[in-house]
N, C-alpha and C positions, 0 to 999 in steps of 0.2 A: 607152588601148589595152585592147580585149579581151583576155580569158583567150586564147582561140584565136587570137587575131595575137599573142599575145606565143609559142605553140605554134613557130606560121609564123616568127616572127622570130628564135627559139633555132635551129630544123630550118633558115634561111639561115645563117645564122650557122656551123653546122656542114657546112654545101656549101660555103662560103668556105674552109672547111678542108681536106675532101678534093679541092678543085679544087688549091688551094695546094700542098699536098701532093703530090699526082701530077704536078703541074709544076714541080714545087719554083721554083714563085712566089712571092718573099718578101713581094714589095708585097702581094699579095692574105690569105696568111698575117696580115699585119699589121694588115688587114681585121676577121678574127676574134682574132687576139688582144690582150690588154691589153699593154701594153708593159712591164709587171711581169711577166707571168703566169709560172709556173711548171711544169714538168714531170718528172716520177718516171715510169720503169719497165725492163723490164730486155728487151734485145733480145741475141738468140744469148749468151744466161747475160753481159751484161755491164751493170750497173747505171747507166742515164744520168738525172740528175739536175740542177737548176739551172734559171736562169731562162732561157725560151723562146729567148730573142737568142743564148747560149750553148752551150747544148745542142743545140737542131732545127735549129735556122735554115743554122750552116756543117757539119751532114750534109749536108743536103739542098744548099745550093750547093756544095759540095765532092766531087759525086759526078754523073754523068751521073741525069738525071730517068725516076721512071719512066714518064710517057708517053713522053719519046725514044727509052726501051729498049723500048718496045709493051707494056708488060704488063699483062695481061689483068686490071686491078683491077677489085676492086667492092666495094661499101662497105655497108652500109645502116645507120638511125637504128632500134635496138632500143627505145629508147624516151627519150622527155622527160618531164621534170617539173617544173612552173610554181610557185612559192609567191612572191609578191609580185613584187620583183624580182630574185630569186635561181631558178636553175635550174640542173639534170643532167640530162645527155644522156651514152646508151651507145651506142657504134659499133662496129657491127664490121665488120672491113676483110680482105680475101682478094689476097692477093698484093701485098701492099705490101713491096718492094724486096725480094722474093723471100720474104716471110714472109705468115702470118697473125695480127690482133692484134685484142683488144678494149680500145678507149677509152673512157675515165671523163673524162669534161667538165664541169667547174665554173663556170655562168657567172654574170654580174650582169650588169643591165640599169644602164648606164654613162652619162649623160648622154643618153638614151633612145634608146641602144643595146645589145645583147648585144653581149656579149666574153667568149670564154672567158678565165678567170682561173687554169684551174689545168688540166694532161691528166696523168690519169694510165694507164697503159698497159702488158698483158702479151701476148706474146707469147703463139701459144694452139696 
């Protein structure tokens, strides 16, 4: 793989997320992340911590999604960065579940696929 399909294939990787994400789509979620992966950051001053399955996963099915609530998200990739098969990716996201956040994404290129391996995340 190219430098720049490996760009393409981090920047999918991270649209598997915020699609997941605003549908709180677990299947698709699981898409992009490794099944270890881990997650740190602190939402409305409250520190959430733990591996991906525990922490995001029953938020988001535990709570009406926010495409069914219509909200007006948007996301965009501030930037990637490719070294072998390791990369980070910054996002930042506008009205996710009534806030705004910037994501820090750790990925590895996994069986010759990205997975994020680790989000870390503050509210902004």
């Amino acid at each position: 793989m190219t430098k720049l399909a490996d760009y393409e294939a981090v920047a999918q990787t991270i649209g598997l997320y915020t699609d997941g994400a605003y549908n709180a789509d677990i299947p698709i979620l699981r898409k992009a992340f490794h099944a270890d992966a881990q997650m740190f950051g602190y939402f409305g001053g409250n520190l959430f911590a733990g591996p991906i399955e525990t922490v995001f996963y029953p938020v988001l099915s535990g709570n009406p999604s926010p495409a069914s609530r219509k909200e007006p998200y948007k996301s965009r990739i501030v930037r990637i960065d490719v070294t072998g098969d390791s990369a980070v990716a910054v996002l930042a996201e506008e009205n996710f579940m009534g806030a705004n956040f910037t994501d820090y994404f750790s990925l590895l290129k996994i069986g010759g696929a990205w997975k994020i391996v680790n989000k870390t995340f503050v509210q902004t």
